[in-house]
C-alpha angles and dihedrals in degrees: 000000000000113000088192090053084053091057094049090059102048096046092055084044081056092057095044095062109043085050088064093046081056085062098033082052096054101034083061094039092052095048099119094035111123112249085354114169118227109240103236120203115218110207117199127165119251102225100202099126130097135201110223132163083259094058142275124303111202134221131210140215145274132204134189125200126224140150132252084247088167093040111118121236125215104261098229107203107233130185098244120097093216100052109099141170141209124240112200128348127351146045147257110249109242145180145204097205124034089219089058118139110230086256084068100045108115132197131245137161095210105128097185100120119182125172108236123210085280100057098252131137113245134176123220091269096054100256121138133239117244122189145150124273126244142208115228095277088056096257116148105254094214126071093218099070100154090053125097098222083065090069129071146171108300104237108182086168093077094062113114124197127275162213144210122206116215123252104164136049122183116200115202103178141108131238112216113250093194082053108105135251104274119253120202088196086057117038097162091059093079132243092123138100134195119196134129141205131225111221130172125239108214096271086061096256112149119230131191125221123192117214121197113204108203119186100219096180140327105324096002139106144156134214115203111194117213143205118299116260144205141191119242147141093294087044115244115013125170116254107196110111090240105022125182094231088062099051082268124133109230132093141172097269125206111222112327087300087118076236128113089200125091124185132214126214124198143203130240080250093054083256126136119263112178136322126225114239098041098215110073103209142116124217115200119204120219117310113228091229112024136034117010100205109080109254129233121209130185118227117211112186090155144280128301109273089012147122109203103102130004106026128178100216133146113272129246094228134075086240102055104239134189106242125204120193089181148329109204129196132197092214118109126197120243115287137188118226109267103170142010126208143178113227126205092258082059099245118144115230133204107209113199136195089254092057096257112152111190138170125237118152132033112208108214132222112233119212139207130186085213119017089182087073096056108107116235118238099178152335105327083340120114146183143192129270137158106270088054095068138224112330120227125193116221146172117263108277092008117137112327081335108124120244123249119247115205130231092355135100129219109242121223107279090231113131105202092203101061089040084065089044086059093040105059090037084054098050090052091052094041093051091049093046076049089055097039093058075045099060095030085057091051097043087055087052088045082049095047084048100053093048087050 
C-alpha cells in the first residue's frame, strides 16, 4: 500500500469536505435571504488506484458546487402591493442600471419590489424591474414580446393623473302611468319631470344635464336632453362652446334624428316597447371648457319588453312622481395616482384618487433550458451564459413559464435541519481524513527510523 497515495486521499477528502462546511456555512447563513438558493456539494470518486501484485494504490475524491436553481421556495404573503413571487420556473429581468442595453440585462427571483424616489421599482438588492408596456386593457403594446428589447425599466413615477370620460349611462327609474297627458296651456296640471344626469368630458370635467320627461299621451313619453350645465359664481351656465341658449347652433342630439328629444313608447305591461329614434345615444358637441372632440354617450334605459330600466308603472304617492331608484355613469373625475400594485396575472397597475385602475407594465417570465448553467453575479442575481441555453421571454403561467403571486415573496430554500444533518456528517469525515494525514505521518517517522 502507498503511503503516499494514502496521503493524497485524505488530503482531497480534506478538501471535500471542507468544501461542503463552506456551503453548509452560507446556506445557514442565507436562511432568511429572500429567493436564496441552497449551495449543493457533488461528490464523485477520483479512480486513479490500481490493485497490482505489489499492493493498492488509492484514489480520492472530487466534488463540484452548484445551487438548487430549479428548487422552490416557500412563497411567504406580505402587505405591499409590489412585492411578488414566483411560483414554479423562471425570473424576473433586472437591471442594475436603467440605461442598460438588453446584453446587459441579468436575471433574479427576488420579488421584493419596492418604488424609489424616482419612481422606479427596485428590489432589495438594488436591481431594477424591467417589463413590458401595456395599453389600458393590459395588452403588451410591442410585437416582439419574447424579445428582450420589448422590456424596460418599470417607472411607475412617470405616471401622471387621469380621467375617464364617460360613454355609457344606465337609467333605472320609473315614469308614472296614473300621471296625466301633459298640457302646455297648464303646466301646473303634471305630466312633466324634471330630473338631470352628471356626465365627464375626457379631461374628467363633470357636467350636468337636465332632462326634462314629458308624458305626450297614454303610453307615451318623451325625454328631451338639454344643454350641459355647470355651477359657478352666476349659478347654472351652459357650458357647450356654442350653446342654443346663447343664439349658438349646437345642441345635445339623439341619435342622428337632428333632434335632442327621444320618445318612449310602453307597453300595456309598463314595459318598453320601442324608442325613436331607434338608436338610443347622445352626441355632445365641444365643451367650452373642457374636451375639444365632441363626446358620444349610450344611453341604456333598458331592453325591448322588458322591465329592467326605464318602467311606466302607477306611483306610490296621491301626486303621481317620477321615481328614480338610480342613474349610473361610467365617467370618473381626475384623479392624481395614489398607489401601484402588481396583480396575480403580473400587470402592473396604476390606482388613482378617482378610482381608476389602469395597466401599465407586464412584467415577463424569463426562461432557461437549463437554469444550472446561469452564472451568478451576485448574490440571487444572475446572468446568461452558454451552458444555460436559449431565454425566452413568456407570459406568467405561459408554457413551462411559472405563475405571479401577488403580494407575496419567495423565502431562501435552506432547510436548517438538513444543514445540521451535513454538518455533523461532514465534521466526522473531516476529523478521519484528518486521522488518517495523521497515521500515514507516523508510520513515515516509524519508516525513517527504521532506515536509520
Amino acid at each position: 500500500m502507498s503511503i503516499t497515495a494514502a496521503i493524497n486521499s485524505a488530503v482531497s477528502g480534506l478538501r471535500a469536505q471542507g468544501a461542503q462546511l463552506s456551503a453548509v456555512s452560507e446556506n445557514l447563513a442565507n436562511s432568511s435571504t429572500i429567493a436564496y438558493k441552497n449551495r449543493e456539494i457533488d461528490f464523485n470518486s477520483l479512480v486513479v488506484g490500481n490493485t497490482t501484485r505489489n499492493g493498492f494504490s488509492g484514489g480520492g475524491v472530487i466534488f463540484r458546487a452548484n445551487q438548487a436553481m430549479e428548487s422552490q421556495g416557500l412563497l411567504e404573503t406580505t402587505d405591499s402591493g409590489t412585492d411578488m413571487g414566483i411560483n414554479g420556473s423562471g425570473f424576473f429581468v433586472v437591471s442594475d442600471d436603467i440605461d442598460n442595453q438588453p446584453s446587459g440585462y441579468t436575471y433574479s427571483r427576488n420579488g421584493n419590489f419596492k418604488k424609489d424616489e424616482d419612481g422606479f421599482l427596485v428590489n432589495s438588492e438594488g436591481v431594477y424591474l424591467m417589463g413590458q408596456r401595456t395599453d389600458d386593457t393590459g395588452r403588451v403594446i410591442s410585437l416582439a414580446q419574447n424579445d428582450l428589447s420589448s422590456v424596460e425599466p418599470v417607472n411607475v413615477g412617470a405616471v401622471a393623473g387621469t380621467a375617464q370620460a364617460t360613454q355609457n349611462v344606465r337609467f333605472d327609474l320609473n315614469l308614472p302611468a296614473d300621471d296625466v297627458i301633459f298640457n302646455p296651456l297648464d303646466t301646473a296640471a303634471g305630466g312633466r319631470h324634471n330630473t338631470n344626469v352628471q356626465i365627464f368630458d375626457a379631461l374628467g370635467i363633470g357636467h350636468d344635464i337636465p332632462i326634462t320627461w314629458v308624458k305626450e299621451g297614454v303610453n307615451q313619453w318623451t325625454a328631451t336632453f338639454e344643454e350641459p350645465k355647470q355651477k359657478d359664481t352666476n349659478g347654472l351656465v351652459d357650458t357647450l362652446a356654442n350653446p342654443v341658449s346663447a343664439g349658438g347652433t349646437d345642441f345635445v342630439e339623439v341619435g342622428a334624428s337632428g333632434s335632442n328629444v327621444l320618445t318612449i313608447n310602453f307597453n300595456g305591461d309598463g314595459t318598453i316597447a320601442s324608442f325613436v329614434p331607434a338608436d338610443t345615444t347622445i352626441t355632445i358637441p365641444t365643451f367650452a371648457q373642457g374636451a375639444l372632440a365632441p363626446q358620444t354617450i349610450n344611453l341604456d334605459m333598458g331592453a325591448i319588453g322588458s322591465s329592467n330600466g326605464v318602467t311606466q308603472f302607477s306611483g306610490s304617492t296621491a301626486t303621481p312622481k317620477l321615481e328614480t331608484f338610480f342613474v349610473d355613469q361610467d365617467g370618473v373625475r381626475f384623479g392624481q395616482l395614489s398607489n401601484v400594485e402588481i396583480n396575480n396575472e403580473g400587470l402592473v397597475e396604476a390606482i388613482f384618487e378617482n378610482g381608476v385602475v389602469l395597466p401599465i407594465y407586464q412584467v415577463p417570465i424569463a426562461t432557461f433550458q437549463n437554469p444550472y448553467g446561469l452564472s451568478q453575479v451576485n448574490g440571487t442575481i444572475y446572468d446568461e451564459a452558454d451552458n444555460a441555453g436559449v431565454m425566452i421571454l413568456k407570459q406568467p403561467g405561459q408554457g413551462d413559464a411559472g405563475e405571479i403571486v401577488a403580494n407575496s415573496i419567495e423565502m431562501s430554500t435552506t432547510d436548517t435541519a438538513s444543514e445540521f444533518n451535513k454538518m455533523i456528517i461532514s465534521q466526522q469525515a473531516y476529523s478521519a481524513n484528518a486521522q488518517v494525514v495523521s497515521t500515514a505521518d507516523e508510520l513515515f517517522d516509524e519508516l525513517i527510523a527504521a532506515v536509520r
